[in-house]
MMTF fields as JSON, N, C-alpha, C and O atoms, coordinates in Angstrom:
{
  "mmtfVersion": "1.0.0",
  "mmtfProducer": "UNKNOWN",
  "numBonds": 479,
  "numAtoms": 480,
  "numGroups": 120,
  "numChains": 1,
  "numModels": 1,
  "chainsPerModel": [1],
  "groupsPerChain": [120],
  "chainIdList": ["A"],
  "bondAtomList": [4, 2, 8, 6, 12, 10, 16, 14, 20, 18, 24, 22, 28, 26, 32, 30, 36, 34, 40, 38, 44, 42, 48, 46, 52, 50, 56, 54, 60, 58, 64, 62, 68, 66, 72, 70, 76, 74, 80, 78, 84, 82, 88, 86, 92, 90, 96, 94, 100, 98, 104, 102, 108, 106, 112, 110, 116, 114, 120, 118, 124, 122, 128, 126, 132, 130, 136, 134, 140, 138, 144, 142, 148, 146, 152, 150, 156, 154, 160, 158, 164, 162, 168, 166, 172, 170, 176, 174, 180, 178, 184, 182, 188, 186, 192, 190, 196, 194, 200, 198, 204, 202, 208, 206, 212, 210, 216, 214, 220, 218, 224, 222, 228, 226, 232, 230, 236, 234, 240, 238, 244, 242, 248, 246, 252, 250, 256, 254, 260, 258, 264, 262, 268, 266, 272, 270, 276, 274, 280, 278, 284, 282, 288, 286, 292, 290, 296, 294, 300, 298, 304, 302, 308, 306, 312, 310, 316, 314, 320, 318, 324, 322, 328, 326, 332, 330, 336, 334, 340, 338, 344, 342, 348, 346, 352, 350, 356, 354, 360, 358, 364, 362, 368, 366, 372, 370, 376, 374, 380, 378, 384, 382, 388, 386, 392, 390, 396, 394, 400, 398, 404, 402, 408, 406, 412, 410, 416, 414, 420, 418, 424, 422, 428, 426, 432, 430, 436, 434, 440, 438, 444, 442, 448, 446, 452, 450, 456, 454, 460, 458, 464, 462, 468, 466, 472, 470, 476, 474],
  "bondOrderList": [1, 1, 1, 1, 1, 1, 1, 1, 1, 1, 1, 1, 1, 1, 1, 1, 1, 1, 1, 1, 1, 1, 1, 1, 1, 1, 1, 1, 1, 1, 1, 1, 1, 1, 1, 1, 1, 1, 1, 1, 1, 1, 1, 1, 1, 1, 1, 1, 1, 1, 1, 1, 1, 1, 1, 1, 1, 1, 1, 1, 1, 1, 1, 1, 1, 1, 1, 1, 1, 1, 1, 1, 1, 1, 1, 1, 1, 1, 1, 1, 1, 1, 1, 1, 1, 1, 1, 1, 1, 1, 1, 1, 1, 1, 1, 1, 1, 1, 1, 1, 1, 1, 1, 1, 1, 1, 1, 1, 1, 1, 1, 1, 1, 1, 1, 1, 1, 1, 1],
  "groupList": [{"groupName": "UNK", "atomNameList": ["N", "CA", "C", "O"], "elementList": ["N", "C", "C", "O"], "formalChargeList": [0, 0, 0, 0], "bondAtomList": [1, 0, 2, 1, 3, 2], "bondOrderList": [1, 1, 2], "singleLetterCode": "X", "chemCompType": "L-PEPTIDE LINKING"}],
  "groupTypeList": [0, 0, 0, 0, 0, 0, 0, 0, 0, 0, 0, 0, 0, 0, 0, 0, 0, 0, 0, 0, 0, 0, 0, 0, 0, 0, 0, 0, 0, 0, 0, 0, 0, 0, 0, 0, 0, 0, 0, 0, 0, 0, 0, 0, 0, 0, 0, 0, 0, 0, 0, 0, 0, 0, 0, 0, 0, 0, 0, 0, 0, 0, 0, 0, 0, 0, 0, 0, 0, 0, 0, 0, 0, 0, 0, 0, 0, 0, 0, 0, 0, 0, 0, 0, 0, 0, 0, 0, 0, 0, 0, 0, 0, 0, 0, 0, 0, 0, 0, 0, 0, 0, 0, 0, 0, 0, 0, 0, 0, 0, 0, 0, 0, 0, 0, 0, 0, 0, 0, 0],
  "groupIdList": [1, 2, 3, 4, 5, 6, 7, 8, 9, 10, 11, 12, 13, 14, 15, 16, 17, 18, 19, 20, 21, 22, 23, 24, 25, 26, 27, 28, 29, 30, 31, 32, 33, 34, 35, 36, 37, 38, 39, 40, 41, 42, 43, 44, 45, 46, 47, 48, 49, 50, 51, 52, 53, 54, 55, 56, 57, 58, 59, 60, 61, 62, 63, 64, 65, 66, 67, 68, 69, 70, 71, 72, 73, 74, 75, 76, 77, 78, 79, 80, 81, 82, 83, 84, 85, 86, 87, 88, 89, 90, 91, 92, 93, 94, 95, 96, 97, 98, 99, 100, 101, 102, 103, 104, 105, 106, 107, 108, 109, 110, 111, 112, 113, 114, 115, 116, 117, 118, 119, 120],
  "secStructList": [7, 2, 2, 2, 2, 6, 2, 2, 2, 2, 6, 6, 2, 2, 2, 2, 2, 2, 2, 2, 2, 2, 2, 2, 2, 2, 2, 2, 6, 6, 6, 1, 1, 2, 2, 2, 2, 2, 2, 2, 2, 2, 2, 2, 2, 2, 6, 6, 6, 7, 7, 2, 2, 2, 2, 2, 2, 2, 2, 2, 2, 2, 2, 2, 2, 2, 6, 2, 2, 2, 2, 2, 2, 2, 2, 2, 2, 2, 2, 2, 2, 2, 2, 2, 2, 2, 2, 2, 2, 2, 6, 6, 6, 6, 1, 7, 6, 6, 6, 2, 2, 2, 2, 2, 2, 2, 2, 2, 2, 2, 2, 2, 2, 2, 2, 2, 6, 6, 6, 7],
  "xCoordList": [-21.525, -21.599, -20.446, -19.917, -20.07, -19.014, -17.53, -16.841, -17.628, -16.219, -16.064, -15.079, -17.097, -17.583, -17.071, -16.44, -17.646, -17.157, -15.782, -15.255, -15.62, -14.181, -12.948, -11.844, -13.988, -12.278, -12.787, -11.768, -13.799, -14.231, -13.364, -13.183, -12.807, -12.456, -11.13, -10.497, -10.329, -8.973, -8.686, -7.696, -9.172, -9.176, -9.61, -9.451, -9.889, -9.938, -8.988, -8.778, -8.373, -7.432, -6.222, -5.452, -5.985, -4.679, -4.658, -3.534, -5.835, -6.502, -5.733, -4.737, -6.032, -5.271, -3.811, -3.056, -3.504, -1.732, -1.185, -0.132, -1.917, -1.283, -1.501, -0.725, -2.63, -2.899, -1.744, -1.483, -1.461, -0.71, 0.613, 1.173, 1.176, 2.647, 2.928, 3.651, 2.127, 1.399, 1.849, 2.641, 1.06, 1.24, 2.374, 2.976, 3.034, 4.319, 5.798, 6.976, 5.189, 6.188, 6.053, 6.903, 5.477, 4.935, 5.221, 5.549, 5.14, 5.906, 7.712, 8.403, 8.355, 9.397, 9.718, 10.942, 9.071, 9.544, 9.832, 10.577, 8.693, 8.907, 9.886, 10.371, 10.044, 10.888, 12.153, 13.201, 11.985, 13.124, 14.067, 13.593, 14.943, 15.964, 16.772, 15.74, 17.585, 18.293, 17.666, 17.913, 16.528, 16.178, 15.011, 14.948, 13.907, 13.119, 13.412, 12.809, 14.417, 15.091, 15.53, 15.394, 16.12, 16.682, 15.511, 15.548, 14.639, 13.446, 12.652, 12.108, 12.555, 11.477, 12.175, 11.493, 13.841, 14.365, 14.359, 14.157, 14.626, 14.831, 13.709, 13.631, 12.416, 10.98, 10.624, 9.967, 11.119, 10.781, 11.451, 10.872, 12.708, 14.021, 13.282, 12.626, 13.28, 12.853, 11.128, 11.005, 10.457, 9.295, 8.543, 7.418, 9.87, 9.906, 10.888, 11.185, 11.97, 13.014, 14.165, 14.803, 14.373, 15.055, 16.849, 17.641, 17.003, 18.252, 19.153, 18.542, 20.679, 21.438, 21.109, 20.964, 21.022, 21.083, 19.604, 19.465, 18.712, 17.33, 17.808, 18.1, 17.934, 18.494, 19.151, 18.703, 20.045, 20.957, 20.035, 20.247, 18.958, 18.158, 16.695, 15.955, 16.377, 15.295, 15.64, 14.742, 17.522, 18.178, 18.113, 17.871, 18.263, 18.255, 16.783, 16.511, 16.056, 14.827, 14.315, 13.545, 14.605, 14.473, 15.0, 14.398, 16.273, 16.789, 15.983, 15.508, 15.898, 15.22, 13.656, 13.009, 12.966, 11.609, 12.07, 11.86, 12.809, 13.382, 13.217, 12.262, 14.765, 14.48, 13.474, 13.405, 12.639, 11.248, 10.72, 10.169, 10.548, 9.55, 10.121, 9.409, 11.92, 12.169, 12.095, 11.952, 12.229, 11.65, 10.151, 9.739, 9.382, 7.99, 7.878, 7.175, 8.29, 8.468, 9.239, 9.034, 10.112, 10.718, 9.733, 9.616, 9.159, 8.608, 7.13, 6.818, 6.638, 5.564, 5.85, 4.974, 7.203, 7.744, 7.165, 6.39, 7.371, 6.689, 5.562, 5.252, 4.453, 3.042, 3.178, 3.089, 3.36, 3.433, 4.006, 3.158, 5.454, 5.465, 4.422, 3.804, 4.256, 2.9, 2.016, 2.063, 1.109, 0.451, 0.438, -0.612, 1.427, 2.266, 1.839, 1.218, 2.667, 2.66, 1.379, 1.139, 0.181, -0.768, -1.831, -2.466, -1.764, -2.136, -1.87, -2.693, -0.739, -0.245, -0.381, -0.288, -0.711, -1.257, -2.553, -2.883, -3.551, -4.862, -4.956, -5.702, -4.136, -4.064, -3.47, -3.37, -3.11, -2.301, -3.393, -3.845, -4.258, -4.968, -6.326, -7.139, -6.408, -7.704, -7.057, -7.74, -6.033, -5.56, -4.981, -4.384, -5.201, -5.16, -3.843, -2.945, -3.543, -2.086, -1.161, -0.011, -2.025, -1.414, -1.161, -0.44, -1.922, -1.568, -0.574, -0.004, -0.234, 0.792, 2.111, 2.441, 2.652, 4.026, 4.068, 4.696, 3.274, 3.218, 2.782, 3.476, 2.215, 2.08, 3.522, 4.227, 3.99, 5.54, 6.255, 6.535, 6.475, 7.367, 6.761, 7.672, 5.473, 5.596, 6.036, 6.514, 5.669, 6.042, 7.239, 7.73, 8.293, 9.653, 9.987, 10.837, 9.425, 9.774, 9.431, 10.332, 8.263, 7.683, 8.687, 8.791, 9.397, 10.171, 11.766, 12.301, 12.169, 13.215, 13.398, 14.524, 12.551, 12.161, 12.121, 12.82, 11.108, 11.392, 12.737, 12.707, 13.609, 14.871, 15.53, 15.918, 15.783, 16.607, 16.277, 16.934, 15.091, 14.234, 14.628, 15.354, 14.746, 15.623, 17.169, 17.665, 17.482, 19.289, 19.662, 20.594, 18.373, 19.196, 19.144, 19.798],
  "yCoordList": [30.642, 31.158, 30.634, 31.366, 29.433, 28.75, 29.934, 30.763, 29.401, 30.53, 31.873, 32.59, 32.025, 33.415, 33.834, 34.765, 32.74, 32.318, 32.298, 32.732, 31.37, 30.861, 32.634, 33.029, 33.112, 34.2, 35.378, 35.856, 35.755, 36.448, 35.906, 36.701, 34.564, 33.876, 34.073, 33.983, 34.402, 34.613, 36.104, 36.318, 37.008, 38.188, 38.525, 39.733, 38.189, 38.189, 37.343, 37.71, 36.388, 35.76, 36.752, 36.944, 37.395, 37.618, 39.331, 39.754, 40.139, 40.875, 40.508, 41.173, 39.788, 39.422, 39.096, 39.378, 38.637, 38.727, 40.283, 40.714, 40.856, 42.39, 43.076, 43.946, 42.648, 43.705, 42.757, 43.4, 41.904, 41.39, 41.795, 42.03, 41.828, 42.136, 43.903, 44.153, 44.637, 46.124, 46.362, 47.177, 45.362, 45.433, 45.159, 46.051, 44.244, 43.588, 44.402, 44.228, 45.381, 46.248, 47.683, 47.661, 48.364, 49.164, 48.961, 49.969, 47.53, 47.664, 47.49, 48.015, 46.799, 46.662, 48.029, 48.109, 49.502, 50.263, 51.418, 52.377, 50.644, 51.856, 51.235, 51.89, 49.873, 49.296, 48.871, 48.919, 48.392, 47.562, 48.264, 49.399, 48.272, 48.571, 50.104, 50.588, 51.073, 51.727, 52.856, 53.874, 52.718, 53.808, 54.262, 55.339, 52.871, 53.399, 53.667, 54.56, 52.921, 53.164, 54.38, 54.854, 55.285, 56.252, 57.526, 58.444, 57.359, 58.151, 57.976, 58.981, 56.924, 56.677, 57.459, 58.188, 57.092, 57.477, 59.058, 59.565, 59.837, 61.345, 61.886, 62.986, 61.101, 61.583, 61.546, 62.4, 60.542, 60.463, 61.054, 62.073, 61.444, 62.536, 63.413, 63.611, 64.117, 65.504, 65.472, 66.408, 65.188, 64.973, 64.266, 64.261, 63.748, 63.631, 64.027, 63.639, 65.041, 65.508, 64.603, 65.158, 63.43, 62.224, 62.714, 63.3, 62.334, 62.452, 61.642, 60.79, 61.672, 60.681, 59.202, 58.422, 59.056, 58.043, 57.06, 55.842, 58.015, 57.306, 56.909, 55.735, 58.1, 57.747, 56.331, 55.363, 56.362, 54.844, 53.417, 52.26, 53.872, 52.426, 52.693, 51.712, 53.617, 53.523, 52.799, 52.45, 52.457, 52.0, 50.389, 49.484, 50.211, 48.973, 48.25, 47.239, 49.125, 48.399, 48.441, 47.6, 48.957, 49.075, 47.852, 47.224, 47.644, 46.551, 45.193, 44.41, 45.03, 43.422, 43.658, 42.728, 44.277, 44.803, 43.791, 42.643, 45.111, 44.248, 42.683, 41.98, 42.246, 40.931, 39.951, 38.958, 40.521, 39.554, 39.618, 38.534, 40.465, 40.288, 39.966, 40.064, 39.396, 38.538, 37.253, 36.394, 37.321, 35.552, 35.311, 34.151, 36.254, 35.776, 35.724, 34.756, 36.382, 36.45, 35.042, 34.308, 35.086, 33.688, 32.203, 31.151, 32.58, 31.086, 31.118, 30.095, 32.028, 31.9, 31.972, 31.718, 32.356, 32.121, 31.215, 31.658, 30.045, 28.668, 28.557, 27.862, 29.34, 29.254, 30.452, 30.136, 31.697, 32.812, 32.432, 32.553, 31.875, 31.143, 30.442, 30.657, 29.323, 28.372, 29.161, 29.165, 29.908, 30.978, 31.615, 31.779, 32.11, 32.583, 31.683, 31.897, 30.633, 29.567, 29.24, 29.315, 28.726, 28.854, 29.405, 28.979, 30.928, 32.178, 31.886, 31.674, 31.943, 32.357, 31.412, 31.692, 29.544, 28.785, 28.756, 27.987, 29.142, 29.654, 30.712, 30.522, 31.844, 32.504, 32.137, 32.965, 31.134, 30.95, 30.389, 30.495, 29.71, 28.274, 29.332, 28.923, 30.163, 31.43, 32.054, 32.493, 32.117, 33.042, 32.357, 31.282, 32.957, 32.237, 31.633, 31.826, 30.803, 30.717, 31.945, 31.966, 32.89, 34.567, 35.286, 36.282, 34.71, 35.924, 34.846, 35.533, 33.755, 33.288, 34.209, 35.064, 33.939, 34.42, 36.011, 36.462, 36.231, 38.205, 37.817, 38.544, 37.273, 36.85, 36.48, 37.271, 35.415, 34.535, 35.993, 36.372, 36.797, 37.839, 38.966, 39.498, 39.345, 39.98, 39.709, 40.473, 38.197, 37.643, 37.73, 37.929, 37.622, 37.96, 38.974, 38.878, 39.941, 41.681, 41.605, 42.035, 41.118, 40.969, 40.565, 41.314, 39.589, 38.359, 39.014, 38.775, 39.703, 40.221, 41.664, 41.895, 42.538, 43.629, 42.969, 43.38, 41.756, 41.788, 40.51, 39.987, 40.457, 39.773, 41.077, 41.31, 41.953, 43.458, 44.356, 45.279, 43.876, 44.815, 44.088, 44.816, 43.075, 42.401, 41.457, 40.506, 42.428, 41.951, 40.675, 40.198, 39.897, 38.411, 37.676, 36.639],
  "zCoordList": [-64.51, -63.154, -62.297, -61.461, -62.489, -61.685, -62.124, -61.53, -63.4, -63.552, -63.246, -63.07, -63.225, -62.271, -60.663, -60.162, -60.239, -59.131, -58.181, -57.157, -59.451, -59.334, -59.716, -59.342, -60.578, -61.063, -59.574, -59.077, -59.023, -57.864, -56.592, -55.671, -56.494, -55.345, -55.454, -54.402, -56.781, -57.166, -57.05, -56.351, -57.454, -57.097, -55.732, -55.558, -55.136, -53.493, -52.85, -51.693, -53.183, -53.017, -53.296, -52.355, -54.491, -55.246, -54.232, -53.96, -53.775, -52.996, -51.605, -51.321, -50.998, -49.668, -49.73, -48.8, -50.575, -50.876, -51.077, -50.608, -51.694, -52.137, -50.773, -50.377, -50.022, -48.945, -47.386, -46.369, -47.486, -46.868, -46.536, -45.465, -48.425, -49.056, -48.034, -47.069, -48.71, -48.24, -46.662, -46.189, -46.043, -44.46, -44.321, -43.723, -44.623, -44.13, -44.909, -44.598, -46.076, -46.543, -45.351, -44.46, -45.334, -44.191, -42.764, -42.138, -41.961, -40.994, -41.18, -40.307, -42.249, -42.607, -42.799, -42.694, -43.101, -43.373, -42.146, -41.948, -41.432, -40.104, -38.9, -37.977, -39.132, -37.968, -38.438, -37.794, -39.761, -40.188, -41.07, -41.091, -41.69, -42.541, -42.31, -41.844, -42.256, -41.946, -42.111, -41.465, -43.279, -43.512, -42.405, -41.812, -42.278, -41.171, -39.955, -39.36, -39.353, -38.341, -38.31, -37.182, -39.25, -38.774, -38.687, -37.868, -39.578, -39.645, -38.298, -37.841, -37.705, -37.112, -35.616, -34.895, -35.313, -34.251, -34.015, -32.911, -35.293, -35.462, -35.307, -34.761, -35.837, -35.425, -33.827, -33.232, -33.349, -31.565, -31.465, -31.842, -31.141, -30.758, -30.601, -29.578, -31.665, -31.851, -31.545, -30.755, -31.649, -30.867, -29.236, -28.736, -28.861, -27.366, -26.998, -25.869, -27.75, -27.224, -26.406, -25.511, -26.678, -26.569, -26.171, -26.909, -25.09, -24.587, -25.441, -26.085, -25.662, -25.821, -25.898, -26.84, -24.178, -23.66, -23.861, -23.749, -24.162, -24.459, -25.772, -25.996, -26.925, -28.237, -28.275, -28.889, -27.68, -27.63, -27.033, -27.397, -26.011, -25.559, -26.589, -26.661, -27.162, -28.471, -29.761, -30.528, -30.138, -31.177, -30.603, -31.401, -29.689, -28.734, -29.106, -29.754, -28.475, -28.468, -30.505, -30.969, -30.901, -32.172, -32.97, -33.841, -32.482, -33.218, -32.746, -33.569, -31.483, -30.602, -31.235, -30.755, -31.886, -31.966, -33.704, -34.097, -34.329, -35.774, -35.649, -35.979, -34.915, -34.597, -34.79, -35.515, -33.889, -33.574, -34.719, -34.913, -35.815, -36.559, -37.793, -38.792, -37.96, -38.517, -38.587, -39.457, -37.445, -36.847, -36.686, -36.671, -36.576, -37.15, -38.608, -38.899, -39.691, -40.856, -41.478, -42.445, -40.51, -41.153, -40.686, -41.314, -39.443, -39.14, -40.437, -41.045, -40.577, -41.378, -43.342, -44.169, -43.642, -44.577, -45.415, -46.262, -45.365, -46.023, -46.322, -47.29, -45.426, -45.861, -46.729, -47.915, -46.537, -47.563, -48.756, -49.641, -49.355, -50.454, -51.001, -52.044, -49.937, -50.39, -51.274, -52.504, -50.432, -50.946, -51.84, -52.46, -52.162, -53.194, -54.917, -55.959, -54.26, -55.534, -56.051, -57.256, -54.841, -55.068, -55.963, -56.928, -55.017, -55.908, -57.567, -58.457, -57.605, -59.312, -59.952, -61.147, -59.617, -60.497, -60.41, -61.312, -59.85, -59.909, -61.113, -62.074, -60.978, -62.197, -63.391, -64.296, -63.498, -65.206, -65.2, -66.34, -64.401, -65.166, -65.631, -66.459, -65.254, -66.343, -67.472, -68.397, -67.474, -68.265, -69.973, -70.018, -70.914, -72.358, -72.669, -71.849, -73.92, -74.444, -74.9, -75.34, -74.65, -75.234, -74.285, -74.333, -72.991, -71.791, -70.941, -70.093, -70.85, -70.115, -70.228, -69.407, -71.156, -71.812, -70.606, -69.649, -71.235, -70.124, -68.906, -68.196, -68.277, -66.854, -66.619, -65.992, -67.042, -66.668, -66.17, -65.033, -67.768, -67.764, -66.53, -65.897, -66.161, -65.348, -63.834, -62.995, -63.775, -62.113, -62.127, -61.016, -63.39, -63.538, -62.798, -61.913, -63.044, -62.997, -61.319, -60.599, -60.676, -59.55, -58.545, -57.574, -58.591, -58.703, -58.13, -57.047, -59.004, -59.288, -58.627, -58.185, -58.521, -57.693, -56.238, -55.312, -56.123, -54.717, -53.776, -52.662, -54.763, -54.314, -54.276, -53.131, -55.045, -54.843, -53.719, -53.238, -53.395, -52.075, -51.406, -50.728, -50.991, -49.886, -49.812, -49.207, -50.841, -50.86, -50.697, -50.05, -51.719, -52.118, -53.297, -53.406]
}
């Protein structure tokens, strides 16, 4: 029953990281990077019919909006790693001498996808 327990508390755990990752990919997509930015501006434009000059203070406020929620991202950084690290030694320590090897290799793939998603 304990291990029971215990693998229910990891999957709700590993559950709040994915739904976290999720949120924080989703606003990155509508505020942050060139692509949401430009989507998000052409959608107000053309749906509030956006002058020039608004166009140019909606790119403004777009970028200082960005900003901020790099610097919240970065101040909370350290605990999300934490977390992170956490998480995934909770999961090796259930998992067999046969499923490590493919765990390692998939956090690889995990790992590596999300340094390319953010150009470092």
């Amino acid at each position: 029953m304990n291990r029971r327990a215990a693998f229910l508390v990891v999957v709700v755990f590993v559950l709040g990281l994915a739904l976290g990752g999720l949120s924080m990919h989703l606003a990155a997509n509508r505020f942050g990077g060139n692509h949401g930015k430009k989507s998000f501006t052409e959608e107000l434009t053309r749906e509030l019919n956006l002058t020039p000059a608004q166009q140019t203070q909606l790119s403004a406020i777009l970028e200082e909006t960005r900003g901020k929620f790099s610097a919240i991202y970065e101040q909370y950084r350290p605990q999300i790693d934490q977390a992170r690290r956490d998480g995934r030694q909770n999961i090796r320590a259930i998992l067999t001498e046969e499923q490590l090897p493919k765990f390692e290799q998939f956090l690889q793939r995990v790992d590596d996808a999300r340094k390319k998603k953010n150009g470092r």
